[in-house]
C-alpha positions as CSV (number, residue, x, y, z in Angstrom):
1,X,104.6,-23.4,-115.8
2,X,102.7,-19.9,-115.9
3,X,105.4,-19.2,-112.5
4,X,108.4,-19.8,-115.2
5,X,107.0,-17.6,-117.6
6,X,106.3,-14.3,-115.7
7,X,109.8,-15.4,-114.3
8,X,111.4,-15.4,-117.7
9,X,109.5,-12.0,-118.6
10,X,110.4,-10.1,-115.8
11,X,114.2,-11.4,-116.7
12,X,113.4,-9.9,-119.9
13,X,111.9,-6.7,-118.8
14,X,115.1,-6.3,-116.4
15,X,117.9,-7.0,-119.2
16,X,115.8,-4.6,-121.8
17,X,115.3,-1.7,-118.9
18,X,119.3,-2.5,-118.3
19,X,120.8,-2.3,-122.1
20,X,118.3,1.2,-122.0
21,X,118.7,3.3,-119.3
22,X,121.9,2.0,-117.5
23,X,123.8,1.2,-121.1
24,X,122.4,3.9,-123.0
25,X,121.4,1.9,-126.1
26,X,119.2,3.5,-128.3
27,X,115.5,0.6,-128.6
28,X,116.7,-0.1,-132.3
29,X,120.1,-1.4,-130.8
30,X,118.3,-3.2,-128.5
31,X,115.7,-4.3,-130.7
32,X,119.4,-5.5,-133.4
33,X,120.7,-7.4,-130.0
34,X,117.9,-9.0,-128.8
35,X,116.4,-10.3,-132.5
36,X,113.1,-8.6,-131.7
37,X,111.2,-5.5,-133.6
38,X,111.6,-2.2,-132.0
39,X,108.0,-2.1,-131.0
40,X,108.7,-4.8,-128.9
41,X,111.1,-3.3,-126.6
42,X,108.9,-0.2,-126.0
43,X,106.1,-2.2,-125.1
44,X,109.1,-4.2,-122.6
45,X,110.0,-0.7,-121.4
46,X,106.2,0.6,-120.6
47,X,105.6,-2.7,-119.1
48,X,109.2,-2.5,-116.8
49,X,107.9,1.0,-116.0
50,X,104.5,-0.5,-115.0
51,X,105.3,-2.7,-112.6
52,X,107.9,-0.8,-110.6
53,X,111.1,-2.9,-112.1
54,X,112.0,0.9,-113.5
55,X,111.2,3.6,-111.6
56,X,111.7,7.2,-112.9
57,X,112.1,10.6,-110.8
58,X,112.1,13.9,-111.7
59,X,114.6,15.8,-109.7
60,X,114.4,19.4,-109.5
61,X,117.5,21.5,-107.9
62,X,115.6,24.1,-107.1
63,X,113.8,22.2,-104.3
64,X,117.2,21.2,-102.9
65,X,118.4,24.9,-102.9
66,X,115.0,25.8,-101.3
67,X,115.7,23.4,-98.3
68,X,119.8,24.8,-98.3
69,X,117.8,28.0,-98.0
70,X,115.8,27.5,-95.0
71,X,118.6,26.2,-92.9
72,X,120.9,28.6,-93.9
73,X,118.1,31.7,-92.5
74,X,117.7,29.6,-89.7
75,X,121.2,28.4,-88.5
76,X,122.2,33.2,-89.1
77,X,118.9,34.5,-88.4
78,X,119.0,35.9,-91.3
79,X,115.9,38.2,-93.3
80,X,116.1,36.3,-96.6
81,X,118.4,33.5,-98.1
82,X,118.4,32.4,-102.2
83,X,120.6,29.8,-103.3
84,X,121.0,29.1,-106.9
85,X,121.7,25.8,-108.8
86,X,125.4,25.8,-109.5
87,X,126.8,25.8,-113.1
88,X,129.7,23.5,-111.6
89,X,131.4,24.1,-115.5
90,X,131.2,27.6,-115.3
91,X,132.3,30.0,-112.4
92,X,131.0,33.0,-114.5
93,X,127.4,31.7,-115.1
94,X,127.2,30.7,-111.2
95,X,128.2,34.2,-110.7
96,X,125.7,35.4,-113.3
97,X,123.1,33.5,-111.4
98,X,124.1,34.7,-107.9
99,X,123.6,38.6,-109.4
100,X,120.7,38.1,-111.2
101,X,118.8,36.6,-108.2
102,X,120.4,39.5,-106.2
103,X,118.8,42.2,-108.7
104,X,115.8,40.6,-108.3
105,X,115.6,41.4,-105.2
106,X,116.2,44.7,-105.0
107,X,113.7,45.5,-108.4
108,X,111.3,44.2,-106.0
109,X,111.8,45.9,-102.5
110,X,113.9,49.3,-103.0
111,X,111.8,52.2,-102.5
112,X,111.3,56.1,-102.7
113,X,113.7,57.5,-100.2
114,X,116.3,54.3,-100.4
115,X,120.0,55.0,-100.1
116,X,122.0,52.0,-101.9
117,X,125.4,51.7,-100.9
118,X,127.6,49.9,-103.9
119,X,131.3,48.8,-104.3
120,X,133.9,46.7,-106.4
121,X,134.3,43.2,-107.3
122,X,132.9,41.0,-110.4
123,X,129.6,40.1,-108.8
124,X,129.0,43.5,-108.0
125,X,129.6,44.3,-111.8
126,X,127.4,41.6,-113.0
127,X,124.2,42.9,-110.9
128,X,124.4,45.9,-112.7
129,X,124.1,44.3,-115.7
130,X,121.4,41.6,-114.7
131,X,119.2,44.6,-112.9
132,X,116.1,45.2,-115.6
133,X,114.8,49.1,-115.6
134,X,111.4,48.8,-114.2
135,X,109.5,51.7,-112.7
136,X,111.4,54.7,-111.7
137,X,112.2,55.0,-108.0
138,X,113.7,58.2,-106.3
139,X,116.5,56.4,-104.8
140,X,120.6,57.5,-104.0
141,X,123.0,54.7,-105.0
142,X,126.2,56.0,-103.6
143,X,130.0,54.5,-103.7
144,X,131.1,53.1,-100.7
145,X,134.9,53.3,-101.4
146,X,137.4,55.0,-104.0
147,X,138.9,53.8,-107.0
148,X,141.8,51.6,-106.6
149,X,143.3,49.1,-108.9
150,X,145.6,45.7,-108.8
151,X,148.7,46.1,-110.7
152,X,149.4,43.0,-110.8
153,X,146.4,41.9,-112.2
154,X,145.7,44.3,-114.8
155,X,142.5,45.5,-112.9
156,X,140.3,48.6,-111.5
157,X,138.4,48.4,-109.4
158,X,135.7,50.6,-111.7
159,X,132.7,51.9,-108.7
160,X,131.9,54.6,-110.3
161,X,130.8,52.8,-113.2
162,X,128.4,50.3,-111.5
163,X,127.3,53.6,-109.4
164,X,126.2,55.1,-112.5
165,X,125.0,51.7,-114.1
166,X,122.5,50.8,-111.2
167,X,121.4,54.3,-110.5
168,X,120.4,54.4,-114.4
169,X,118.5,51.4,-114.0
170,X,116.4,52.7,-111.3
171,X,116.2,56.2,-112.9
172,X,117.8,57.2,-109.4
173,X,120.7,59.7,-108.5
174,X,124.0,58.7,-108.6
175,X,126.6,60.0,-106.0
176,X,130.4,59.4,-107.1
177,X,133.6,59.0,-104.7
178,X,136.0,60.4,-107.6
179,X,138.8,60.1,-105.2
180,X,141.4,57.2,-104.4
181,X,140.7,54.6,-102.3
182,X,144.3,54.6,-100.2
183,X,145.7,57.5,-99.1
184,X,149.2,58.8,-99.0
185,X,148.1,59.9,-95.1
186,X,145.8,59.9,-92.3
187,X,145.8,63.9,-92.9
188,X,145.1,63.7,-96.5
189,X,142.5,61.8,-96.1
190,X,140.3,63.4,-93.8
191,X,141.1,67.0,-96.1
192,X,139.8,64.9,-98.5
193,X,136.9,63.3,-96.3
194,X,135.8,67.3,-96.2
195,X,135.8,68.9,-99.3
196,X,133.0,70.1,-100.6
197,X,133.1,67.9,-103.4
198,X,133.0,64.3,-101.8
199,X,131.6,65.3,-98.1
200,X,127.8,64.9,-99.6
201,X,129.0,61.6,-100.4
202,X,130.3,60.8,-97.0
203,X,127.3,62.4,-95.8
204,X,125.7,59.8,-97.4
205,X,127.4,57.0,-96.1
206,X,124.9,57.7,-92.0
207,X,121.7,57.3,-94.4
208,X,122.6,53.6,-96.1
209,X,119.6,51.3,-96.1
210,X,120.7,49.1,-98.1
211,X,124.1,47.6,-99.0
212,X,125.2,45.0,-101.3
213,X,128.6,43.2,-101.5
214,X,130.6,40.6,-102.3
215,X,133.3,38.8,-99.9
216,X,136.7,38.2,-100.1
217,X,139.3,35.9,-98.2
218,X,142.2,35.0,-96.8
219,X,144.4,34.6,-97.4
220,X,143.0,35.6,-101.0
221,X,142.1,32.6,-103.3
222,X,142.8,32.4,-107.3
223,X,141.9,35.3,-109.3
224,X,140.6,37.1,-106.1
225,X,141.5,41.3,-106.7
226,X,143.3,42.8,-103.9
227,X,143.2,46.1,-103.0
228,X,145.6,46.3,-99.8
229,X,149.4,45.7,-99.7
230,X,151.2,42.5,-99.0
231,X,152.7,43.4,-96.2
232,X,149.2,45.0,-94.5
233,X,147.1,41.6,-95.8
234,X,149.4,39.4,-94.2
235,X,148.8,41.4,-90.7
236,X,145.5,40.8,-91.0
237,X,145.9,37.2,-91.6
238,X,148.3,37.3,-88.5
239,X,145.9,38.4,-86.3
240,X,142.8,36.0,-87.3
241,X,141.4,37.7,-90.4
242,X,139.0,35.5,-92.1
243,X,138.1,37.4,-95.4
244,X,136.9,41.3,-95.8
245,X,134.0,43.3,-96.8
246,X,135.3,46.0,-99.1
247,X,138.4,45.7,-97.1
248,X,136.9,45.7,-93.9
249,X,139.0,43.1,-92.9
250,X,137.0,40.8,-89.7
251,X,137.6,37.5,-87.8
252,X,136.4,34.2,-87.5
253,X,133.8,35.4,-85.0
254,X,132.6,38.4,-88.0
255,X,134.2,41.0,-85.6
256,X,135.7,44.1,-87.2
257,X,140.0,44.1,-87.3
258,X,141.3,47.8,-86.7
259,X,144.3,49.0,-87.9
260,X,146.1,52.0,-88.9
261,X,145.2,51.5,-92.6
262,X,141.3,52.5,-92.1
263,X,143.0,56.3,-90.9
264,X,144.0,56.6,-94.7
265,X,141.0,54.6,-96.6
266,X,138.6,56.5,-98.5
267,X,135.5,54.2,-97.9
268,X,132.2,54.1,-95.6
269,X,133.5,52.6,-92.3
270,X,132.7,49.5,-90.7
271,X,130.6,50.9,-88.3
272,X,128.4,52.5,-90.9
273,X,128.1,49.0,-92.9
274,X,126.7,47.3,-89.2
275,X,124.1,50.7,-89.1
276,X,122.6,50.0,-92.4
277,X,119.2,48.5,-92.6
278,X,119.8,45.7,-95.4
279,X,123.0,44.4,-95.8
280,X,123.2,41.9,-98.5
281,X,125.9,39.7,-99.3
282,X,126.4,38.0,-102.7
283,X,129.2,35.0,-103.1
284,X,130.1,32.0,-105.2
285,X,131.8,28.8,-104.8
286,X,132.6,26.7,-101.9
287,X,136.1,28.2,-101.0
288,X,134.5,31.4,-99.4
289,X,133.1,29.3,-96.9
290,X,135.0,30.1,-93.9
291,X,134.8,33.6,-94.5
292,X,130.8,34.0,-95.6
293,X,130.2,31.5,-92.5
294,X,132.8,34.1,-89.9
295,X,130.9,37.3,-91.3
296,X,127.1,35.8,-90.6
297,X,128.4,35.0,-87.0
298,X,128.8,38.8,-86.6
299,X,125.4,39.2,-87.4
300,X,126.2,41.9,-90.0
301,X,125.0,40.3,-93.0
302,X,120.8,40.2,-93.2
303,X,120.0,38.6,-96.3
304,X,122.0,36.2,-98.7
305,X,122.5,35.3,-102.1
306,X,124.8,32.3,-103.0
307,X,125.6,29.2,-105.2
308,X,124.5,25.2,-104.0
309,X,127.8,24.8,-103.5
310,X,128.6,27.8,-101.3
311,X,125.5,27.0,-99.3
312,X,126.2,23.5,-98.5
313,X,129.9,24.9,-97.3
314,X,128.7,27.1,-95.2
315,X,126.3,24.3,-93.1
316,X,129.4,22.4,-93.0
317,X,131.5,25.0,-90.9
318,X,131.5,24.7,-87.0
């Protein structure tokens, strides 16, 4: 007899925890269903809870991006790795998330005597936003390419303004490239390269410690901006280009592509990114992948910033 009863009140506990947690009926519902008073089926509840028939665990993400994390530095070699929880609804909050851990990073390890190397794109936007003014630091952030802009997308591509945003931030010096990014000539832009006006900025370029970017691919996904023609992207993609880094276009294997374009681009070369000290890459969302996981094969990369989402992509890549 007493067998029969525990029998019929675990049945009970079970259909109570059921209607509750798995139904999402509020205790009064249950209470309305069942013909019982609501005091009732919170003591059924604590009881269920007591004896295991309803277990509860508190999942943190954080613990999960940790663990993404540790592989990740592993599987590169890499100095430091942060992945974020992703904001699967939002793009722009992931990307918020991505720079703000970013900024954190360099509030906490750039120095006296630090040259910052900064370019386009909208993550690279956002950490000058997310970056908090702290103590004042005697540092040069310096722009790594010229001003360009997509006409078909409406866009520019604005380095001067995060140059001047970041620097602010860090009470530093700002050091401008006011000249175009794509040149009309390989002659052009070496006259250019020398005049007096932008050569302490090229100067610059053999002193980087630190350089932070964003990624692009390719071929280019949705909204990506891009800076290069059609016809010289789809060389690059001819030839095995996997994504670019300011449009440092490189292969699956995170080698460098040459090509005649670099003789008229008004950036730092690639060369110069590879010679830096800290070269720290910040991307979103699982479709940069194949290019974030080509680049860390080239070992250029040293620490990284990036979404779940992103990180579980890139251990997923042969």
């Amino acid at each position: 007899m007493m067998e029969t009863s525990n029998q019929n009140l675990t049945a009970t506990l079970v259909q109570v925890a059921h209607m509750y947690y798995e139904r999402n009926l509020s205790q009064q519902e249950i209470a309305e269903t069942m013909g019982v008073s609501r005091s009732l089926i919170a003591l059924y509840l604590k009881k269920a809870r007591e004896l295991g028939i309803v277990r509860i665990e508190v999942f943190n993400p954080q613990n999960s991006c940790d663990e993404l994390a540790d592989q990740i530095k592993k599987k590169a070699g890499l100095k430091q790795v942060v992945v974020v929880p992703g904001s699967h609804n939002s793009a722009a909050l992931t990307r918020r998330a991505i720079a703000a851990a970013l900024a954190r990073h360099l509030e906490a390890t750039l120095k006296d005597g630090d040259c910052l190397g900064v370019g386009y794109g909208r993550t690279m936007a956002e950490l000058a936003d997310q970056l908090v003014p702290g103590r004042s630091r005697s540092v040069d952030v310096v722009a790594l390419v010229g001003e360009t802009a997509d006409t078909l997308a409406g866009t520019y591509s604005q380095v001067n303004q995060q140059v001047q945003k970041i620097a602010g931030v860090f009470n530093g010096k700002p050091h401008y490239l006011l000249a175009p990014m794509i040149t009309g000539s390989a002659q052009t832009c070496q006259l250019l390269m020398n005049d007096p006006t932008i050569l302490p900025v090229v100067t610059l370029w053999n002193r980087l410690t630190h350089i932070v970017t964003s990624i692009g691919t390719l071929p280019p996904i949705t909204g990506e901006n891009i800076y290069i023609d059609e016809e010289t992207m789809q060389q690059f993609i001819k030839v095995g280009g996997a994504g670019d880094v300011y449009a440092h276009y490189f292969d699956q294997n995170g080698q460098f592509l040459d090509h005649p374009i670099y003789q008229r681009m008004m950036a730092v070369s690639a060369n110069q990114i590879k010679k830096a000290e800290h070269v720290l890459l910040a991307a979103g969302g699982s479709q940069k992948a194949t290019a974030t996981a080509s680049l860390l094969r080239g070992g250029v990369i040293t620490d990284l910033f990036v979404d779940e989402d992103l990180a579980r992509a890139i251990l997923d890549e042969k």
